[in-house]
C-alpha positions in Angstrom: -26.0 -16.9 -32.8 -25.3 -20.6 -32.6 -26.9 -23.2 -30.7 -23.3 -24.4 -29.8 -22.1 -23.4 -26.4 -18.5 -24.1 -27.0 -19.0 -21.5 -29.5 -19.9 -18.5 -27.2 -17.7 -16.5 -26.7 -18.0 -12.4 -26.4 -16.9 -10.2 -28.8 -14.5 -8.3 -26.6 -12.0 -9.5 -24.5 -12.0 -10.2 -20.8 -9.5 -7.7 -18.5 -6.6 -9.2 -16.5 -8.2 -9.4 -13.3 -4.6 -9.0 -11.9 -3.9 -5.3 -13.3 -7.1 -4.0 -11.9 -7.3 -1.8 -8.4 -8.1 -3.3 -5.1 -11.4 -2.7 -5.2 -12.4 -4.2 -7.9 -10.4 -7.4 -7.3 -12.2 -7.8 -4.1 -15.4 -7.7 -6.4 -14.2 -10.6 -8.7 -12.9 -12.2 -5.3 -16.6 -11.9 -3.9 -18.2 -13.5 -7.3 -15.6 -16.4 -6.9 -16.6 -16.9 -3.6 -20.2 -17.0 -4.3 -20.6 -18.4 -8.3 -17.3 -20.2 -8.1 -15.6 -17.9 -11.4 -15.8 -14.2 -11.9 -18.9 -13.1 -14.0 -17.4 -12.8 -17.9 -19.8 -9.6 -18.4 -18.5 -8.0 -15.6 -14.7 -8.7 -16.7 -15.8 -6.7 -20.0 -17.4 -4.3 -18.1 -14.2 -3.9 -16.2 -12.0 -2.9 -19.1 -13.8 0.7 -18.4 -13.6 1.0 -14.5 -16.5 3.5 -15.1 -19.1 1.4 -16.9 -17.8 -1.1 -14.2 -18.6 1.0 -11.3 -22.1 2.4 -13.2 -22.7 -1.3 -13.6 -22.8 -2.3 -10.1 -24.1 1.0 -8.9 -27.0 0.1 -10.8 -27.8 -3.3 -9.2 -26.8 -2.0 -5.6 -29.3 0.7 -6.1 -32.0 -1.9 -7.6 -31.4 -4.3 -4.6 -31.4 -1.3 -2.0 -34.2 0.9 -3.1 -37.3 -1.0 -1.9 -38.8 -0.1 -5.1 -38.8 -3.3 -6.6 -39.6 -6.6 -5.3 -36.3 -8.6 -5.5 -38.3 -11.3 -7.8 -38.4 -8.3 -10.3 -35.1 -7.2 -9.5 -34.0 -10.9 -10.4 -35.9 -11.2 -13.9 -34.4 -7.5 -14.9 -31.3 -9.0 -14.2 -31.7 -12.3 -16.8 -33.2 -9.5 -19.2 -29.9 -7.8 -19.3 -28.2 -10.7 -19.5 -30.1 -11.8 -22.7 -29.7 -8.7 -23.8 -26.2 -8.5 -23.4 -25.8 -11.9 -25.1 -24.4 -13.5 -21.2 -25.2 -17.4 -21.4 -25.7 -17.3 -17.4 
């Protein structure tokens, strides 16, 4: 991997936003809102509404079980994200 962020890019394309259901256009609404730009690994994760849905199923459930302190919850998420290759 290179050192050069104009260089990062992901390996698979993003999904039009615009062909996607209402649902999950109010998601990418909500992350424009809040971060300013949709999240690019959640625009790949969209190009299979399943993985999509999995996806944020998984973090709802992390930030609503009460299992995990949300500090934890937080460094999971830059795990997955290094994981994953995301520049965040």
């Amino acid at each position: 991997m290179t050192d050069d962020p104009a260089m990062w890019k992901p390996r698979v394309d993003s999904v039009d936003i615009g062909s996607l259901s209402e649902r999950e256009q109010r998601v990418f609404a909500n992350q424009v809102k809040k971060w300013g730009a949709p999240l690019a690994n959640h625009q790949i994760y969209a190009r299979v509404p399943s993985i999509f849905h999995g996806a944020q199923g998984m973090w709802r459930g992390l930030g609503e079980s009460g299992h995990l302190d949300g500090a934890l919850v937080t460094i999971l998420n830059r795990r997955v994200a290094i994981i994953n290759g995301c520049v965040f």
